[in-house]
matplotlib code that plots the C-alpha trace (Angstrom):
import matplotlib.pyplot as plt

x = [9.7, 8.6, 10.4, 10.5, 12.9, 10.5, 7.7, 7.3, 4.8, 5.3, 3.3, 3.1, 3.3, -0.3, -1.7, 0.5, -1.3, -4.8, -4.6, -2.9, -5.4, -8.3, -7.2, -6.5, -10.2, -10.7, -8.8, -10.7, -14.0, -12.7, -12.4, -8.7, -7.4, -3.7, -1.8, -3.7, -1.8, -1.8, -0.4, 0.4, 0.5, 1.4, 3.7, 5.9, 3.4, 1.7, -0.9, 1.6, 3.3, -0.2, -1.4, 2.2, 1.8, -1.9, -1.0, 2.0, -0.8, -3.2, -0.8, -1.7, 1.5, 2.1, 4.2, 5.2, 4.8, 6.0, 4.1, 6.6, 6.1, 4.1, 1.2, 2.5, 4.8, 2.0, -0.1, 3.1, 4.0, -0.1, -0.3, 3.2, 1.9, -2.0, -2.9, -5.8, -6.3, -4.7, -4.1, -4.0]
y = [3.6, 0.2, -3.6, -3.5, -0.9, 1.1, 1.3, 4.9, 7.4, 10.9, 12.7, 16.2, 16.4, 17.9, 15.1, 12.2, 14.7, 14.1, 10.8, 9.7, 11.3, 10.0, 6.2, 7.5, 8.4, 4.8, 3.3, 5.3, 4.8, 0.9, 1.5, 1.7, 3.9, 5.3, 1.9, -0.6, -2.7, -3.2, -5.6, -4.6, -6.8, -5.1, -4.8, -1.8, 0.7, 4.3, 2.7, 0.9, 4.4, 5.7, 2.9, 3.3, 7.1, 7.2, 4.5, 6.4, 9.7, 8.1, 6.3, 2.7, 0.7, -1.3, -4.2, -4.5, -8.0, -7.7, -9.9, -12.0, -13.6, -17.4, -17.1, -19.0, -16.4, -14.0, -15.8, -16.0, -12.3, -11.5, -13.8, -12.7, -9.2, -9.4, -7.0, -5.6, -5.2, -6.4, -4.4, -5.4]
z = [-12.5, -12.3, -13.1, -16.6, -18.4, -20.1, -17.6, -16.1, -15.1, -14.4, -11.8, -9.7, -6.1, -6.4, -8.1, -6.0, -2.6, -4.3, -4.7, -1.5, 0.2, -1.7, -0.8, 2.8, 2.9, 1.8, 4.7, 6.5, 5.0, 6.2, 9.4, 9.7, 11.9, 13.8, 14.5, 12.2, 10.6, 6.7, 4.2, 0.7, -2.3, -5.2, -7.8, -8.5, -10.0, -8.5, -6.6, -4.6, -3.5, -3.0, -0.4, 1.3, 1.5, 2.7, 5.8, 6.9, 6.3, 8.4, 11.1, 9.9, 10.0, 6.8, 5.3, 1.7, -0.1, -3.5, -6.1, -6.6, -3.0, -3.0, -1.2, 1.7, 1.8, 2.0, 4.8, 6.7, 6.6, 7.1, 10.3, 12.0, 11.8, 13.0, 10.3, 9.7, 5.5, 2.7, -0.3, -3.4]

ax = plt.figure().add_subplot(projection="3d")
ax.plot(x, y, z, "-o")
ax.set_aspect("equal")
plt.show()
Protein backbone atom coordinates (compact mmCIF):
# COMPACT_ATOMS: atom_id res chain seq x y z
CA UNK A 1 0.00 0.00 0.00
CA UNK A 2 1.43 3.22 -0.55
CA UNK A 3 0.84 7.14 1.21
CA UNK A 4 -2.26 7.96 -0.22
CA UNK A 5 -5.45 5.96 0.90
CA UNK A 6 -6.31 4.45 -2.28
CA UNK A 7 -2.96 3.54 -3.74
CA UNK A 8 -2.43 -0.27 -3.83
CA UNK A 9 -1.03 -2.92 -5.98
CA UNK A 10 -1.49 -6.49 -5.59
CA UNK A 11 1.22 -8.99 -6.46
CA UNK A 12 2.35 -12.85 -6.13
CA UNK A 13 5.27 -14.00 -4.45
CA UNK A 14 6.28 -15.39 -7.96
CA UNK A 15 6.11 -12.28 -9.61
CA UNK A 16 7.60 -10.02 -6.46
CA UNK A 17 10.79 -13.28 -6.86
CA UNK A 18 11.01 -12.28 -10.71
CA UNK A 19 11.35 -9.01 -10.30
CA UNK A 20 13.61 -8.76 -7.30
CA UNK A 21 15.83 -10.78 -8.94
CA UNK A 22 15.81 -9.06 -12.20
CA UNK A 23 16.95 -5.61 -10.44
CA UNK A 24 19.48 -7.86 -8.42
CA UNK A 25 21.03 -8.70 -11.76
CA UNK A 26 21.08 -4.96 -12.28
CA UNK A 27 23.08 -4.28 -9.13
CA UNK A 28 25.08 -6.70 -10.28
CA UNK A 29 25.34 -5.79 -13.87
CA UNK A 30 26.74 -2.35 -11.74
CA UNK A 31 29.20 -3.79 -10.16
CA UNK A 32 27.76 -4.11 -6.68
CA UNK A 33 28.55 -6.74 -4.83
CA UNK A 34 28.25 -8.59 -0.89
CA UNK A 35 28.81 -5.47 1.54
CA UNK A 36 28.25 -2.46 -0.85
CA UNK A 37 26.55 -0.03 0.41
CA UNK A 38 23.25 1.48 -1.29
CA UNK A 39 21.09 4.43 -0.79
CA UNK A 40 17.49 4.42 -1.70
CA UNK A 41 15.35 7.37 -2.65
CA UNK A 42 12.02 6.50 -3.34
CA UNK A 43 8.67 6.92 -2.41
CA UNK A 44 6.44 4.15 -1.08
CA UNK A 45 5.58 2.13 -4.26
CA UNK A 46 6.78 -1.75 -5.51
CA UNK A 47 9.98 -0.64 -6.91
CA UNK A 48 11.03 0.53 -3.61
CA UNK A 49 10.34 -3.10 -1.95
CA UNK A 50 12.10 -4.54 -5.06
CA UNK A 51 15.54 -2.55 -4.66
CA UNK A 52 15.30 -3.30 -0.80
CA UNK A 53 14.71 -7.06 -1.48
CA UNK A 54 17.37 -7.46 -4.33
CA UNK A 55 20.29 -5.68 -1.81
CA UNK A 56 19.49 -7.79 1.09
CA UNK A 57 19.40 -10.85 -2.08
CA UNK A 58 22.66 -9.92 -3.06
CA UNK A 59 24.33 -8.87 0.41
CA UNK A 60 24.61 -5.05 -0.44
CA UNK A 61 23.70 -3.15 2.64
CA UNK A 62 21.17 -0.35 2.04
CA UNK A 63 19.67 2.82 3.64
CA UNK A 64 16.15 4.11 2.98
CA UNK A 65 15.64 7.89 2.30
CA UNK A 66 12.11 8.56 1.87
CA UNK A 67 11.15 11.34 -0.71
CA UNK A 68 10.13 13.54 1.59
CA UNK A 69 13.82 14.11 2.86
CA UNK A 70 15.60 17.72 1.48
CA UNK A 71 18.44 17.03 -0.41
CA UNK A 72 20.82 18.09 2.24
CA UNK A 73 19.27 15.49 4.04
CA UNK A 74 20.07 13.10 1.39
CA UNK A 75 23.86 14.15 0.93
CA UNK A 76 24.19 13.84 4.63
CA UNK A 77 22.75 10.31 4.92
CA UNK A 78 24.84 9.35 1.43
CA UNK A 79 28.26 10.77 2.87
CA UNK A 80 27.84 9.25 6.60
CA UNK A 81 27.43 5.88 4.96
CA UNK A 82 30.26 5.79 2.02
CA UNK A 83 27.82 4.19 -0.22
CA UNK A 84 28.20 3.00 -3.24
CA UNK A 85 24.73 3.71 -5.53
CA UNK A 86 21.88 5.61 -5.16
CA UNK A 87 18.56 4.44 -6.23
CA UNK A 88 16.05 6.30 -7.31
Amino acid sequence: EGNEPGDSTKITYRELLHKVCQFANVLRSQGVKKGDRISIYMPMILELVVAMLACARIGALHSVAFAGFSADSLCERILDCSCSLLIT
